[in-house]
C-alpha positions as CSV (number, residue, x, y, z in Angstrom):
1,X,3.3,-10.2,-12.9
2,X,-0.4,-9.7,-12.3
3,X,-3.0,-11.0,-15.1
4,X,-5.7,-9.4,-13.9
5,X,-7.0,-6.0,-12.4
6,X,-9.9,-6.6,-12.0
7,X,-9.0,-7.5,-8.4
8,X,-10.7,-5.1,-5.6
9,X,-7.1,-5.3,-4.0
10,X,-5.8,-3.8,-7.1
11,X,-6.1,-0.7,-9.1
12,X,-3.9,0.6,-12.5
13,X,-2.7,4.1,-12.1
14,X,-0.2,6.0,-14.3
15,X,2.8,4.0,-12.8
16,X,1.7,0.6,-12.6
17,X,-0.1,-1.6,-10.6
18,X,-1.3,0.3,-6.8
19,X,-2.2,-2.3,-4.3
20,X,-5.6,-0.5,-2.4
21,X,-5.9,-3.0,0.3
22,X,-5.5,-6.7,0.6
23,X,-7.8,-9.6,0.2
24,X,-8.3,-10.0,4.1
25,X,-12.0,-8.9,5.0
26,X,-11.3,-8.1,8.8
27,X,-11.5,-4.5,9.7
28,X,-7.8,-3.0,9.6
29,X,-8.0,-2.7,13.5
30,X,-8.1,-6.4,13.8
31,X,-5.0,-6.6,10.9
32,X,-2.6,-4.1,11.8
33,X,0.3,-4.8,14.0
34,X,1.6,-3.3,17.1
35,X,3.1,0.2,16.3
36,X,2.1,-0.2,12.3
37,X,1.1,3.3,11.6
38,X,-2.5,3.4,9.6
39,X,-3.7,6.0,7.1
40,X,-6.2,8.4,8.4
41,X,-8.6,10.7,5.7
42,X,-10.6,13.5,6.2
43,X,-10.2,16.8,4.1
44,X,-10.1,20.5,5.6
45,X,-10.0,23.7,3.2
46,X,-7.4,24.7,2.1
47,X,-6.4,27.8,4.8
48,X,-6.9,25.4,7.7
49,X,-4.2,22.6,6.1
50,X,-1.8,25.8,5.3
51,X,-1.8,26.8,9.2
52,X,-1.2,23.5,10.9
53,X,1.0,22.6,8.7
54,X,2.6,25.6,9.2
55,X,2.5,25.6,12.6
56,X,3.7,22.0,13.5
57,X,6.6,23.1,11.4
58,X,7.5,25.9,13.3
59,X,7.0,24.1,16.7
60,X,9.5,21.7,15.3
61,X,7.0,18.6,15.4
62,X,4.9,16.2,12.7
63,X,1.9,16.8,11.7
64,X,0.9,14.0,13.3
65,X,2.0,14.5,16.7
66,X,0.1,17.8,16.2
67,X,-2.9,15.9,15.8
68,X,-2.1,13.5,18.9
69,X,-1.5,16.4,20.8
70,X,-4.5,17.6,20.3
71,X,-6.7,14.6,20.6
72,X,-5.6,14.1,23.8
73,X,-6.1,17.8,24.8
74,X,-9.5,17.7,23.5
75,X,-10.2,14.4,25.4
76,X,-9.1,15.4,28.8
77,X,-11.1,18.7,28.3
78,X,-14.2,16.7,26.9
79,X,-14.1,14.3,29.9
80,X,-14.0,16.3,33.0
């Protein structure tokens, strides 16, 4: 059991105890393993989320391969 929250791995929410991050100070690209899949944040309104959500559903595909899909069309296109 933890004595302390006053951890900056640590935070108390409703449920309990939510670990935020570790003590490890090296960026996350240097602490991830291969194929560990990383959080990525940025907000959109509200519209935008409904329609590619919407839309990945109906093409049958994540959300996230959605986004990869599109990275990599909007780097090939970027890079002529």
């Amino acid at each position: 059991m933890l004595k302390s929250l006053s951890s900056p791995c640590c935070k108390k929410v409703a449920s309990g105890v939510h670990m935020t991050g570790s003590a490890d100070k090296r960026p996350p690209e240097e602490t991830a393993s291969d194929g560990e899949n990383k959080t990525l944040n940025f907000k959109v309104d509200l519209e935008f989320k409904k329609e590619f959500k919407g839309f990945a559903g109906s093409q049958g595909i994540t959300m996230t391969e959605l986004l990869k899909e599109g990275f990599e069309l909007s780097k090939k296109k970027r890079l002529k």
